[in-house]
C-alpha positions in Angstrom: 0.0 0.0 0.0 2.6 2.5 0.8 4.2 1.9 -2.8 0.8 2.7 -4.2 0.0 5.3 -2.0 3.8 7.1 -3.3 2.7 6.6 -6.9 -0.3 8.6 -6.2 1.5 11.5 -5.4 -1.2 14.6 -3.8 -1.1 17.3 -1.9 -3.1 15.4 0.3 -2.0 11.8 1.9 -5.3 10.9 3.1 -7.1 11.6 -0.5 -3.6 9.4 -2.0 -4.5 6.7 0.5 -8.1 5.9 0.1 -8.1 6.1 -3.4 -4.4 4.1 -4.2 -6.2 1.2 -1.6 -9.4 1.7 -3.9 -7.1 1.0 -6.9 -5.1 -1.7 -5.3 -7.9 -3.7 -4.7 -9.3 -3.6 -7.9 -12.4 -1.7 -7.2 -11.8 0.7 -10.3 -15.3 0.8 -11.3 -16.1 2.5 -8.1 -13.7 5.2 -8.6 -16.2 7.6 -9.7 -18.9 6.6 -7.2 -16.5 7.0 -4.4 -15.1 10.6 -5.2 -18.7 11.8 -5.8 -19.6 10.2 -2.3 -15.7 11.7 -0.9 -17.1 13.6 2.2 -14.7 16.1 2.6 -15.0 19.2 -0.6 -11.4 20.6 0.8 -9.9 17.3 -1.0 -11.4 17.3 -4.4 -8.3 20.0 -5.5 -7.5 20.6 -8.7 -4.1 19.2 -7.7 -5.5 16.0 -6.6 -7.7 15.1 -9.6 -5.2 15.5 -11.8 -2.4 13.2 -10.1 -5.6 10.5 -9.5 -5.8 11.3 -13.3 -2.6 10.4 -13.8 -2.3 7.3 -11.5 -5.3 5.7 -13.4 -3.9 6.7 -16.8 -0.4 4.8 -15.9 -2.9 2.1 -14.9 -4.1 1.5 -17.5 -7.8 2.6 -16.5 -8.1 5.1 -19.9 -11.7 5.5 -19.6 -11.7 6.8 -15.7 -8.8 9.0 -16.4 -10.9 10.6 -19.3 -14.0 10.9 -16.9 -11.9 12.3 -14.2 -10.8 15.4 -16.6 -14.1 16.1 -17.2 -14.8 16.6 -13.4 -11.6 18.8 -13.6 -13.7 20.9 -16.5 -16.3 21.5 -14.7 -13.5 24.1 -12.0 -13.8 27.7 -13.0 -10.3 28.3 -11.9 -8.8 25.0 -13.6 -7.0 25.3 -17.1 -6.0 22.3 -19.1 -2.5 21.7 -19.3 -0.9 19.7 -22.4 -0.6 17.1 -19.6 -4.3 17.0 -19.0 -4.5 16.7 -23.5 -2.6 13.7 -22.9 -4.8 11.5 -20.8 -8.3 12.8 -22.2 -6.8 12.1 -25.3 -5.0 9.2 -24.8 -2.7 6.7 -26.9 -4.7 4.2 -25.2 -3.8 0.6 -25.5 -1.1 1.3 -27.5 0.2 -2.5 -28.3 -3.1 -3.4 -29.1 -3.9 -0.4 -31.3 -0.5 -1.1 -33.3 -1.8 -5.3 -34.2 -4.8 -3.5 -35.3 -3.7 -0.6 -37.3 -0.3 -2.5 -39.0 -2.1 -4.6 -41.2 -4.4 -1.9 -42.7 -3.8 1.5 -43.6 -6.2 3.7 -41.6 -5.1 6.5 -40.6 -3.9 6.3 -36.7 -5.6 10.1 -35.4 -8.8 8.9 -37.3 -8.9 5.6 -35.8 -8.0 6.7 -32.2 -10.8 9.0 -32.8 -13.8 6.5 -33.8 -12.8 4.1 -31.3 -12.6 6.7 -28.4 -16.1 8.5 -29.9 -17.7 4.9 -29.9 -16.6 3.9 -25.6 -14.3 6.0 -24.3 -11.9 3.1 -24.0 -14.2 1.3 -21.9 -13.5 -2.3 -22.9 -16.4 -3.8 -21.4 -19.1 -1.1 -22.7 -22.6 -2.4 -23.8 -24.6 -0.1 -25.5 -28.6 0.0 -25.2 -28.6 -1.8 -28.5 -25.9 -4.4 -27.5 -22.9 -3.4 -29.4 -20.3 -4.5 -27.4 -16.9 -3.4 -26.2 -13.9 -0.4 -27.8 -15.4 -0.8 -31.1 -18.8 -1.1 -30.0 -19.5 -4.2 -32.3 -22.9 -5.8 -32.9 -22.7 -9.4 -31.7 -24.0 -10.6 -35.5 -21.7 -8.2 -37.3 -18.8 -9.3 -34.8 -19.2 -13.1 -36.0 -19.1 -12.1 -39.6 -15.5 -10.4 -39.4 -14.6 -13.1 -37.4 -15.5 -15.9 -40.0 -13.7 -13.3 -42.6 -10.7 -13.5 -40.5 -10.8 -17.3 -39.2 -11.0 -16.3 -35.6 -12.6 -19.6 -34.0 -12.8 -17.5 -30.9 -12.7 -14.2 -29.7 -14.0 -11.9 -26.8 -15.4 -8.3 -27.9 -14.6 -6.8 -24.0 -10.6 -7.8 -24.7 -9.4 -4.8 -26.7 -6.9 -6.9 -28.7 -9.6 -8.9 -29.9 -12.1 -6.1 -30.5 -9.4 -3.3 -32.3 -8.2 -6.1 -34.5 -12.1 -6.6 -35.6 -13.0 -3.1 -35.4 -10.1 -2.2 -37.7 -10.5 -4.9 -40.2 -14.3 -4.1 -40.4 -13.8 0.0 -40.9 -11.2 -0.7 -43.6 -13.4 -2.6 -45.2 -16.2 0.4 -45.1 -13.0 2.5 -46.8 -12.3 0.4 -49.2 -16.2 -0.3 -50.2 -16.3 3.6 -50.9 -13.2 4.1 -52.6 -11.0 5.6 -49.8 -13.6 8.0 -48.8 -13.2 8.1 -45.2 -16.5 10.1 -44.2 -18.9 7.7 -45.8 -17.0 4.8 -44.0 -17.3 7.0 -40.6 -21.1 7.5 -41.6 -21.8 3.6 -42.1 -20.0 2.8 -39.3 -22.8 4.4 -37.0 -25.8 3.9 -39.4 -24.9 0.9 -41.4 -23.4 1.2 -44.9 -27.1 0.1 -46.5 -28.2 3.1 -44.5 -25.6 5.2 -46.4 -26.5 3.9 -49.6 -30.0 5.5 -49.6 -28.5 8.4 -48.3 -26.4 8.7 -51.1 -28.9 8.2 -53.6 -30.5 11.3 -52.4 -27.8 13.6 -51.7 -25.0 11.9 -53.6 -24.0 14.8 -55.8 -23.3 17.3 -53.0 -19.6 17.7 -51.1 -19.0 15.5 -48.2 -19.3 18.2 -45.5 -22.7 19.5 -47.1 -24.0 15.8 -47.5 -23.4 15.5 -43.7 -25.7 18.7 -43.3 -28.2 17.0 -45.3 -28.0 13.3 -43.3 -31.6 12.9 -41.6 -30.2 11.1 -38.5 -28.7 14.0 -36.2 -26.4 11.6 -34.4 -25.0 10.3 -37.7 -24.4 14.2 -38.3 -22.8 14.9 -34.7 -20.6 11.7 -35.6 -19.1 12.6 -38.0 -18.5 16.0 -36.8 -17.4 14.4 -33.4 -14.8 12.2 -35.0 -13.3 14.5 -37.1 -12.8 17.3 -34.2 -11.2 14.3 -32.0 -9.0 13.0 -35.1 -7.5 17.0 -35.6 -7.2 17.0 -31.8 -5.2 14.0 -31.9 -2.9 15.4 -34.4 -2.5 18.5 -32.7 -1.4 17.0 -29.2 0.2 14.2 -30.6 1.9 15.3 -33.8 1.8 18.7 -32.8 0.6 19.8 -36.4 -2.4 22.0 -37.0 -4.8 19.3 -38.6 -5.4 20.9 -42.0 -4.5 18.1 -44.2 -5.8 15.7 -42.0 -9.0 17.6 -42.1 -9.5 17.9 -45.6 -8.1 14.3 -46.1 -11.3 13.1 -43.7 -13.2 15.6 -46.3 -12.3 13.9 -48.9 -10.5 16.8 -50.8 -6.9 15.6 -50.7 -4.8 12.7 -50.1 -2.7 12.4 -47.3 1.2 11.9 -48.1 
């Protein structure tokens, strides 16, 4: 405990304690119950979410690092530091992303993107509709790219599992639309026969004024969402300013 409790390292040793014993004992999922619940207001510093931030990050625990930044945005007086970018943006899982991604050739920022807009890099997320895990895959859709990629077996909550799939199945999507990255993005959320109709009405407009014209307005935010987080990505990562990388996700240019 007293190793843990040095790797949490606060301005506060009883905040450090209770939550590097939390952590310890693998009660991560209470995390966020347990500071909501944290009796004492004095504690919850700016200083002290961010190293808890921190401690889960190095964890491992992506998706309660992210959720603790967003307490931290909710401070008047707190400003996010490029070391606060780093964890609510995270390289998350970064072995497993690299099995995924080497194979194929999505772009990373894009990818990171999707599968961060689609659970946060909660690997055990269930949606309301069932779609399981990083990727958020459908169970039915999940056993057709696994027959495409003779996996016998396979979990959807193990991210190496699920990133490999996930990848393999938005590449596809790319490569079914000729590269175009937004329709892939598109028929990722809706379906690509959903796409298909929608490109039969709106087919001859540009990409960013078909996604004005898209009747589902979380297909819209999507692909507004996931282009905003690929940029971001870029820009804390690669530090470049996104431009090419936007219009590539556009569709007007190629990427070098």
């Amino acid at each position: 405990l007293e190793e843990n409790r040095s790797a949490l390292k606060t301005e506060d040793a009883q905040f450090a304690q209770f939550f590097s014993q939390l952590i310890r004992w693998n009660l991560c999922s209470h995390v966020i119950d347990e500071l909501e619940q944290y009796p004492i207001q004095a504690h919850k510093t700016i200083q002290n979410l961010r190293a808890l931030a921190d401690y889960l990050f190095k964890k491992g625990e992506y998706n309660l690092a992210i959720r603790i930044i967003n307490e931290l945005l909710k401070y008047n007086n707190y400003s996010m530091l490029d070391f606060d970018r780093k964890i609510y943006w995270p390289l998350a899982f970064p072995d497993e992303f690299q099995r995924a991604l080497e194979p194929r050739s999505l772009n990373k920022w894009i990818y990171y993107a999707l599968v961060r807009s689609e659970s946060l890099f909660k690997p055990d997320a269930v949606s309301s509709s069932g779609a399981i895990g990083l990727g958020q895959f459908m169970p039915a859709t999940a056993k057709d790219v696994a027959n495409r990629l003779k996996m016998e077996t396979y979990d959807l909550t193990k991210p190496a599992d699920n990133l490999f799939m996930s990848a393999y199945y938005f590449q596809i999507l790319i490569n079914q639309f000729e590269g175009q990255v937004l329709p892939a993005v598109w028929s990722y959320n809706a379906g690509p026969g959903r796409y298909q109709q929608w490109k039969k009405q709106f087919g001859s407009l540009p990409l960013d004024l078909f996604m004005e014209a898209i009747p589902y307005a979380e297909t819209r935010q999507y692909g507004k969402n996931i282009g905003r987080a690929a940029v971001l990505y870029a820009a804390i990562h690669e530090k470049t300013d996104g431009k090419d990388l936007l219009a590539f996700y556009l569709g007007e240019k190629n990427l070098k």
